[in-house]
C-alpha positions as CSV (number, residue, x, y, z in Angstrom):
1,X,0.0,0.0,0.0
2,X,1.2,3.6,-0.9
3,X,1.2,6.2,2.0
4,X,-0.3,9.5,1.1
5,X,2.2,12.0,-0.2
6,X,4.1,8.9,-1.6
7,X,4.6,8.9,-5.2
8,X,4.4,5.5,-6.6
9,X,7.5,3.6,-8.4
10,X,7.4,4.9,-12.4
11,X,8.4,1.9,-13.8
12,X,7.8,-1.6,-12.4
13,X,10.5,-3.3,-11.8
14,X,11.4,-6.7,-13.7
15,X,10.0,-9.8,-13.0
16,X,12.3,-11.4,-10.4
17,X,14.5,-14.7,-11.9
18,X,13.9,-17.9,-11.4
19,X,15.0,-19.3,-7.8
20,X,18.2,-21.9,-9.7
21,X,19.4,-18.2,-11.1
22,X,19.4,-16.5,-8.2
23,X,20.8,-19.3,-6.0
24,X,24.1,-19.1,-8.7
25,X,24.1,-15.5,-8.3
26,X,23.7,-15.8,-4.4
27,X,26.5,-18.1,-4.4
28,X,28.8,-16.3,-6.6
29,X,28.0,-12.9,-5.4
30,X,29.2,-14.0,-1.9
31,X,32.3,-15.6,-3.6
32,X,33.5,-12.4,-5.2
33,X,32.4,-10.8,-1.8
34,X,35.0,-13.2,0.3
35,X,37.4,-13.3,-2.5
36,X,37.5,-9.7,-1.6
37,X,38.5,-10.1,2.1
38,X,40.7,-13.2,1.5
39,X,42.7,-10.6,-0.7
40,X,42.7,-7.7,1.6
41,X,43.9,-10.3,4.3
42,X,46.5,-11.8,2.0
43,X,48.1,-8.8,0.5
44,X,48.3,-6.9,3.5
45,X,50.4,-9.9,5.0
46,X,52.7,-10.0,2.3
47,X,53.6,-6.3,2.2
48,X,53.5,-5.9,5.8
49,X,56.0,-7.1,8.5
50,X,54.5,-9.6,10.7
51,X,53.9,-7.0,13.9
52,X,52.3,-4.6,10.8
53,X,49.9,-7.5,10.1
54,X,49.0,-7.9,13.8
55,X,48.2,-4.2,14.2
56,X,46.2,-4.7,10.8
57,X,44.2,-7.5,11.9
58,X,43.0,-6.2,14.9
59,X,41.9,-3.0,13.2
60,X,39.5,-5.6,10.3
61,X,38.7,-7.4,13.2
62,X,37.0,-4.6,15.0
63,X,35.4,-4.1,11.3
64,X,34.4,-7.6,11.1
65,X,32.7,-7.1,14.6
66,X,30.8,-3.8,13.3
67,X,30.0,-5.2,10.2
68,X,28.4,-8.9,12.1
69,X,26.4,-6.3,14.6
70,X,24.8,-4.1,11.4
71,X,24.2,-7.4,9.2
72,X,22.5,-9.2,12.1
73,X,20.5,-5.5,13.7
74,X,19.9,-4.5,9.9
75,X,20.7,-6.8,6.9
76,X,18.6,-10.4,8.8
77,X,16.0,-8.3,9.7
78,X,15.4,-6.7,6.2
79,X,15.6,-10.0,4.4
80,X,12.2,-11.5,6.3
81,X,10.4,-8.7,5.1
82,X,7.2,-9.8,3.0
83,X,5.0,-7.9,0.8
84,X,4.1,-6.1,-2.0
85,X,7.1,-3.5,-4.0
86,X,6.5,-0.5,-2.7
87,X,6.7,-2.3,1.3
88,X,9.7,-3.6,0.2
89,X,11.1,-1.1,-1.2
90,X,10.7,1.3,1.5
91,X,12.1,-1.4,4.1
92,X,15.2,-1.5,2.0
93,X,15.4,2.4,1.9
94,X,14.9,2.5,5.4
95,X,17.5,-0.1,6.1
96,X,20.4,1.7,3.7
97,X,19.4,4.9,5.3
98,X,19.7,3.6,8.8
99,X,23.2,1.9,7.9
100,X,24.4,5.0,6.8
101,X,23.2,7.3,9.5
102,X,24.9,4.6,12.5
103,X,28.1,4.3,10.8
104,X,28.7,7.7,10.6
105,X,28.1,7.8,14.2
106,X,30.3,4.8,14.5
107,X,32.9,6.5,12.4
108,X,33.2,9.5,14.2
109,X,33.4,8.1,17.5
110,X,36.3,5.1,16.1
111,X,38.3,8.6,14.6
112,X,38.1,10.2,17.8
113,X,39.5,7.2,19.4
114,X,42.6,6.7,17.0
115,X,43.3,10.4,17.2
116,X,43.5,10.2,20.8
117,X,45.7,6.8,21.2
118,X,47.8,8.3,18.4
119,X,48.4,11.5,20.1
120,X,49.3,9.7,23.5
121,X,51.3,6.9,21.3
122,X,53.1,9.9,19.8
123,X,52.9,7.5,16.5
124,X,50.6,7.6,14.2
125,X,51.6,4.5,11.8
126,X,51.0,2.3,15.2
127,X,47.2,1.5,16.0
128,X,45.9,4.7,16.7
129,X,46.7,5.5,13.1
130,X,44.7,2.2,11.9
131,X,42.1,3.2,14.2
132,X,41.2,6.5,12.7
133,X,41.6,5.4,9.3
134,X,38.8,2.7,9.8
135,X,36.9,5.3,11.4
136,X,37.2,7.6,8.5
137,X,36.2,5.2,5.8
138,X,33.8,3.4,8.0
139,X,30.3,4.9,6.5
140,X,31.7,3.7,3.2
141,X,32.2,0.2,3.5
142,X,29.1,-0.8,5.7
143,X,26.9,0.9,3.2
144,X,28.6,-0.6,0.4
145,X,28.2,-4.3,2.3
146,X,24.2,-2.8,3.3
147,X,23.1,-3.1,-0.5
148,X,24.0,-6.7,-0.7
149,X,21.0,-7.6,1.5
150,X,18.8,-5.1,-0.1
151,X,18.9,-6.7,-3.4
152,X,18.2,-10.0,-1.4
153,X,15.0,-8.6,-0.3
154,X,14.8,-7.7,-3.7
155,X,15.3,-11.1,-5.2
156,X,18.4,-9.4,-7.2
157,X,21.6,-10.8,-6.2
158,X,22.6,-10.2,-9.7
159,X,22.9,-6.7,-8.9
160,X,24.8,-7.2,-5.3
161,X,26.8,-9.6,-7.6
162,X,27.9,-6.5,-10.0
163,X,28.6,-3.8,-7.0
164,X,30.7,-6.9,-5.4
165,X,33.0,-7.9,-8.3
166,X,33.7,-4.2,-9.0
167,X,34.8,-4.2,-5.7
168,X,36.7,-7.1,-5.5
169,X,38.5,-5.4,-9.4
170,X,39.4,-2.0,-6.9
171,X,40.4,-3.1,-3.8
172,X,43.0,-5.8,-5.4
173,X,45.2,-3.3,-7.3
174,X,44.6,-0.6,-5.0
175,X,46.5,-2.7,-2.1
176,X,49.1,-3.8,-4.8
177,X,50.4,-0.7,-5.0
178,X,51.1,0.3,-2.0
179,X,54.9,-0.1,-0.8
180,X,56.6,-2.8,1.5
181,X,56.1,-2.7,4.9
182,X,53.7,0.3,4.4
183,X,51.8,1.8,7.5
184,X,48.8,-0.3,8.6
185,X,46.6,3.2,8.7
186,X,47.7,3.4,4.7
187,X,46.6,0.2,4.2
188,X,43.6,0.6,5.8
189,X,42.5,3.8,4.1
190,X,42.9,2.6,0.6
191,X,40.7,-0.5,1.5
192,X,38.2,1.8,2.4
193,X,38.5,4.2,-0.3
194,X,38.7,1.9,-3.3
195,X,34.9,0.6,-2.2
196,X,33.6,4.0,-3.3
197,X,33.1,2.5,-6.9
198,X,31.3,-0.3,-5.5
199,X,29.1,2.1,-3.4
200,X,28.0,4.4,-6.1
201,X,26.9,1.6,-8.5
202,X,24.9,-0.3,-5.9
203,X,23.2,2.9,-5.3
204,X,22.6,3.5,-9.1
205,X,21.4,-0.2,-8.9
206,X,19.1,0.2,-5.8
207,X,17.6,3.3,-7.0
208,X,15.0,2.0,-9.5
209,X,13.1,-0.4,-6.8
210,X,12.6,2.1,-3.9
211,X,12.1,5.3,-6.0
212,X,9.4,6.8,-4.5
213,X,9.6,5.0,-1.4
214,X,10.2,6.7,2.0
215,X,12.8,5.7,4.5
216,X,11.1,5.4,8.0
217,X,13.9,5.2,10.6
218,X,11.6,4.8,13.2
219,X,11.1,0.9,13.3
220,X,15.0,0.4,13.9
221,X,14.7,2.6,17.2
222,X,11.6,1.3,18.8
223,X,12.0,-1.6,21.3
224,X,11.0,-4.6,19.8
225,X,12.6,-4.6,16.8
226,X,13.7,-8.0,15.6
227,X,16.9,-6.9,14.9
228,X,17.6,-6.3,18.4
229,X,17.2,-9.6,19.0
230,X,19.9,-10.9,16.4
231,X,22.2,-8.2,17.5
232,X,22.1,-10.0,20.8
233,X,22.7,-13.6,19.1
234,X,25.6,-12.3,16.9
235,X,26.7,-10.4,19.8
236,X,26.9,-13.3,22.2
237,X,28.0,-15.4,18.8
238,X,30.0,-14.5,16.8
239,X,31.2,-11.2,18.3
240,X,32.2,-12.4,22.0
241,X,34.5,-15.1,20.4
242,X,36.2,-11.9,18.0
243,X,36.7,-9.5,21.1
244,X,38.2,-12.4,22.5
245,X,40.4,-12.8,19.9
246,X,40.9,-9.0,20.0
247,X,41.4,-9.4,23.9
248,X,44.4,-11.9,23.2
249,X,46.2,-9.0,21.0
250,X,45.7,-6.4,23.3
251,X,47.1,-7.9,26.6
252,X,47.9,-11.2,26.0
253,X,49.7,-12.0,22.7
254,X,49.7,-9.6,19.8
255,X,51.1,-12.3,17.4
256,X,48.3,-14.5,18.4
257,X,45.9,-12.1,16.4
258,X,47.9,-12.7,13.5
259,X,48.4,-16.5,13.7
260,X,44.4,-16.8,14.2
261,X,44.0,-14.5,11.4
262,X,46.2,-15.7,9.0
263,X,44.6,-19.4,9.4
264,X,41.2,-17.9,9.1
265,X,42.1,-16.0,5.4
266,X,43.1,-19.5,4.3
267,X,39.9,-20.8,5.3
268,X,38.8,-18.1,3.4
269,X,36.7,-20.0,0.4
270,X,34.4,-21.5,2.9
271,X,33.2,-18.8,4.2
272,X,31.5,-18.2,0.2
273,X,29.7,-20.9,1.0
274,X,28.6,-20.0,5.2
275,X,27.8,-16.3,4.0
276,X,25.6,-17.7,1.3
277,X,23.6,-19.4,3.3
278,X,23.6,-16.8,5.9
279,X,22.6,-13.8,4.0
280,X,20.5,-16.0,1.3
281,X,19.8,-18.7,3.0
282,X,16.9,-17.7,4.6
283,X,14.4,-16.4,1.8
284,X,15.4,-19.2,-0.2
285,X,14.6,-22.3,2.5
286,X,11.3,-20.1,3.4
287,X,10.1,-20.6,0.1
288,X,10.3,-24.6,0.3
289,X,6.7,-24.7,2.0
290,X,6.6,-26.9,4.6
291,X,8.8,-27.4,8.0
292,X,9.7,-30.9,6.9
293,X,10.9,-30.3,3.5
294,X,12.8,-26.9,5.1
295,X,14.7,-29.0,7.8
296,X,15.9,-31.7,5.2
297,X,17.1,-29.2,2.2
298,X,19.3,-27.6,5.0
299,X,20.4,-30.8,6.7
300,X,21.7,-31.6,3.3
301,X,23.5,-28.5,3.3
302,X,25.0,-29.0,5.9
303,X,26.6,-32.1,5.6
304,X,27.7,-31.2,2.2
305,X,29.3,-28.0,3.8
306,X,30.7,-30.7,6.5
307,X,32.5,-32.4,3.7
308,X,33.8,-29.9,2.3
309,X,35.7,-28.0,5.4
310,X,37.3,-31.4,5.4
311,X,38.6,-31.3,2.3
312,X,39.4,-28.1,2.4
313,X,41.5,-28.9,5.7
314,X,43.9,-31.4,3.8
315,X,44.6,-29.4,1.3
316,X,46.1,-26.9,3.3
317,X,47.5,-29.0,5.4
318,X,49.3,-30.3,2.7
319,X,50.7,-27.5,1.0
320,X,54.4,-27.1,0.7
321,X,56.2,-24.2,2.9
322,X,57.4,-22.2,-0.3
323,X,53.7,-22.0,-1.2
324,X,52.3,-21.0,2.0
325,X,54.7,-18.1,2.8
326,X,54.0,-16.8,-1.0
327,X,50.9,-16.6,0.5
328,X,51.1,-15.1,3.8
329,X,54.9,-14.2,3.9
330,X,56.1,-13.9,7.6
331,X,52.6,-15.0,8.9
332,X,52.2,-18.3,7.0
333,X,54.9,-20.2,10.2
334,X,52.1,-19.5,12.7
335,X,49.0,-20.0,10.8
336,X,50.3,-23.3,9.5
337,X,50.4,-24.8,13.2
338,X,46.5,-23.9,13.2
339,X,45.2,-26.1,10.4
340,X,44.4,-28.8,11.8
341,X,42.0,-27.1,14.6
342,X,40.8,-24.3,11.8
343,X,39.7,-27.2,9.6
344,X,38.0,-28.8,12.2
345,X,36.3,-25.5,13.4
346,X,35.5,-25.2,10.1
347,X,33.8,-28.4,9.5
348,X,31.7,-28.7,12.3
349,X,30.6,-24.7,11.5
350,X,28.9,-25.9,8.4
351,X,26.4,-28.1,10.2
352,X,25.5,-25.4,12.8
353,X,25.7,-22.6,10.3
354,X,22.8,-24.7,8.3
355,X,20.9,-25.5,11.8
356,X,20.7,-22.0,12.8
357,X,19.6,-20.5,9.3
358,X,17.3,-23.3,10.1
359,X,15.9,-22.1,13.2
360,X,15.7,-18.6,11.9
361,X,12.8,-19.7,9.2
362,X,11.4,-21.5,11.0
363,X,10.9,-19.7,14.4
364,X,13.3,-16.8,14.7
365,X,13.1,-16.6,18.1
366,X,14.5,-20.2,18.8
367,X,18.1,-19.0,17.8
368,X,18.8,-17.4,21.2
369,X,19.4,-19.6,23.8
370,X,21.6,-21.5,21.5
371,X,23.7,-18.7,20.8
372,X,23.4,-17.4,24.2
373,X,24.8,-20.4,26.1
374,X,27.2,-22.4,23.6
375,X,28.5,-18.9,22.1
376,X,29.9,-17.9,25.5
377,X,30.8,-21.7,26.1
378,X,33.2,-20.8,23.2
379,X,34.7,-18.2,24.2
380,X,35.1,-20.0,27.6
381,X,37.1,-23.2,25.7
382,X,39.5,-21.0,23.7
383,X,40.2,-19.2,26.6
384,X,41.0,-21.9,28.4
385,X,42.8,-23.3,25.6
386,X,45.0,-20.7,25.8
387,X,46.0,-20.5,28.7
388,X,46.5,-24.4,29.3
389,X,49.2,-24.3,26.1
390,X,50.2,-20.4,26.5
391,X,49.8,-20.6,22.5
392,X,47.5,-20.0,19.8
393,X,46.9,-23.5,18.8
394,X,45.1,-24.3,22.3
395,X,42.9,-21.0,21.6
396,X,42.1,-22.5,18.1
397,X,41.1,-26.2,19.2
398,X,38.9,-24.5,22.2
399,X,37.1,-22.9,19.2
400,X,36.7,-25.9,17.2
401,X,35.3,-27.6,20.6
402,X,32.8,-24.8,20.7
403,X,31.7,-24.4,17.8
404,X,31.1,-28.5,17.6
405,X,28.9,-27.9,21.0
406,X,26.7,-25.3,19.2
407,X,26.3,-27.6,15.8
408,X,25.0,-30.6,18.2
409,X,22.5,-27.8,20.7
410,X,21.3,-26.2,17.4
411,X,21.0,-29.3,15.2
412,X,19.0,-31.0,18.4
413,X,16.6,-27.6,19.4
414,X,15.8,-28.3,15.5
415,X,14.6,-31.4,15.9
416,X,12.6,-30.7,18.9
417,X,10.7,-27.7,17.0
418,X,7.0,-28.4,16.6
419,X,5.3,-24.8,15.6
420,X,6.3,-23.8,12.6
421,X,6.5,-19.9,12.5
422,X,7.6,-18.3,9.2
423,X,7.0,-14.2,9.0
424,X,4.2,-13.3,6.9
425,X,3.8,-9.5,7.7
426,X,4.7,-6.5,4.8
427,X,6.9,-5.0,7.2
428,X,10.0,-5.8,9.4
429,X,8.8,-8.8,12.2
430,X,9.0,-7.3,15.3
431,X,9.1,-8.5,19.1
432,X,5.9,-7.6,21.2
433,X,7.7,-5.6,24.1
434,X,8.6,-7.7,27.4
């Protein structure tokens, strides 16, 4: 329905493609999207030293950790929206507009910071420099990674597929060209910066399906927005295991950053397929009709996704020395001692990944207890498994243990569902208050 004073769309969009091309162009827009971070990742390790990639790390961690919170408070929620063009439309206005407004906020607070650890550090190339770089270019790259799950809720991945290769074509030489050992606050600027291309084509891309729509901000304030709710599971996720992570760097181990890291980028082609079914999962399995016919496509998944960490596992593992450090240069000693636990982790994160994308069609508000308690478990276990071994490969297996403990909770709260409860409203689901 059109609000009065809204001006209806003046062309209708096109019919949206069939669900086997969209599922390619879910899948490959993802790929380009983590091909994009397995570069960033790999080229700042070779043209950094290995203290330069630490500092660096810990700087895209904190991104990764703003980017889960806005994906999970914005991007989930938008993608369960239901309705007709224009309330679809206007919820994926709403949503770029909101990004774009709290990473500004976001940005200016993260530039305060760096300025400030900078001027006390009395160096600006150390992590106060990396700090208010990020801060800087922040609005730009959560925007940029905002459309994706607009054109979702669009049924266009083909269009987050174009802003995301043109990103993946910018960042690459941008980073090239930068000099050894260069500052980690120079790397981290020209990340940034080289998404503006990206950004400016989504935007011409999104324009066409929410002209004439009007962004309401409101919903994203008011209590009881479901996106409140997955801020809380990514926050007690995904989140508390990365500012734990972050935690080791700061007063534990810096290097440990980097070792966890560096395994992580080589895991790196995985993650195409978890953030596929992630950010595309869910309108896809909601469309199966049925409970049944939901929970066995994405068992399915999972075990394929199983598999393939596996494999993925032993072919690292078995990669020569010469090849790993053309990889990661100085890096590639520490991550190599984490493969075995990373491809572990990694296997056992494709069965919960599916379980919980599961439970979020299914009955959204199942996810949290299962992220609540096994998340923190995690946390708990690489702690632990850090301080039993005083090393980074205890912290890694402790993840893997976790993250095996959540597959098993989720997979098992699955089973147990009997309601099925699938959002059906035009607008963004929300939580009735208390």
């Amino acid at each position: 329905m059109i609000t009065p004073g809204q001006q209806p769309p003046t062309s209708e969009p096109r019919r949206a493609p069939r669900r086997s091309t969209a599922a390619a162009a879910s899948v490959l827009d993802q790929a380009a999207s983590s091909l994009t971070n397995i570069a960033v990742l790999v080229i700042a390790a070779r043209v950094s030293t290995a203290h330069g990639f630490a500092t660096f790390s810990m700087v895209y961690l904190t991104f990764t950790v703003l980017l889960g919170l806005n994906m999970a408070y914005v991007g989930q929620a938008v993608v369960l929206t239901r309705g007709d063009t224009a309330a679809v439309g206007a919820a994926c206005r709403s949503a770029t507009a909101f990004t774009a407004l709290a990473a500004t906020v976001g940005g200016v607070l993260l530039a305060v910071a760096g300025a400030v650890a900078a001027a006390v550090t009395g160096g600006w190339a150390g992590p106060g420099g990396a700090f208010l770089a990020l801060g800087l270019v922040l609005p730009l790259v959560l925007v940029q990674d905002e459309l994706r799950y607009a054109f979702s809720t669009l049924q266009r991945p083909g269009l987050a597929l174009a802003a995301d290769t043109l990103r993946l074509v910018c960042v690459v030489p941008a980073l090239l060209l930068q000099p050894r050992h260069a500052t980690p606050g120079l790397l981290v600027a020209v990340w940034g910066l080289s998404a503006v291309p990206a950004l400016l084509l989504g935007l011409r891309l999104l324009r066409p399906h929410v002209r004439g729509a009007r962004a309401d901000l409101l919903p994203y304030v008011r209590r009881g927005h479901l996106g409140q709710r997955f801020v809380v599971e990514f926050a007690v996720g995904n989140a508390s295991s990365q500012l734990a992570v972050l935690g080791l760097g700061l007063f534990a181990a810096p290097l440990a950053v980097g070792a966890l890291r560096g395994a992580t980028t080589l895991f790196g082609p995985l993650n195409v397929l978890f953030n596929s079914v992630n950010a595309f999962g869910p309108p896809l399995l909601g469309r199966l009709g049925g409970r049944r016919a939901t929970t066995r496509a994405a068992a399915l998944l999972g075990l394929v996704l199983c598999v393939v960490g596996l494999a993925w596992g032993l072919v690292l593992y078995a990669l020569p020395d010469h090849v790993g450090r053309q990889l990661l240069g100085a890096t590639w000693q520490s991550a190599a001692a984490l493969l075995p636990a990373s491809g572990a982790q990694y296997a056992v994160m494709g069965l919960g990944t599916c379980a919980l994308v599961t439970l979020r069609v299914l009955s959204p508000r199942a996810t949290l207890s299962v992220q609540v308690v096994f998340s923190l478990l995690s946390v708990v276990l690489m702690l632990v498994g850090y301080l039993l071994t005083g090393s980074a490969l205890g912290a890694a297996w402790g993840l893997a243990a976790g993250s095996a403990l959540k597959a098993v909770a989720a997979w098992t709260r699955v089973a147990r569902l009997r309601v099925e409860a699938r959002p059906t409203t035009a607008t963004v689901p929300a939580v009735p208050a208390g």
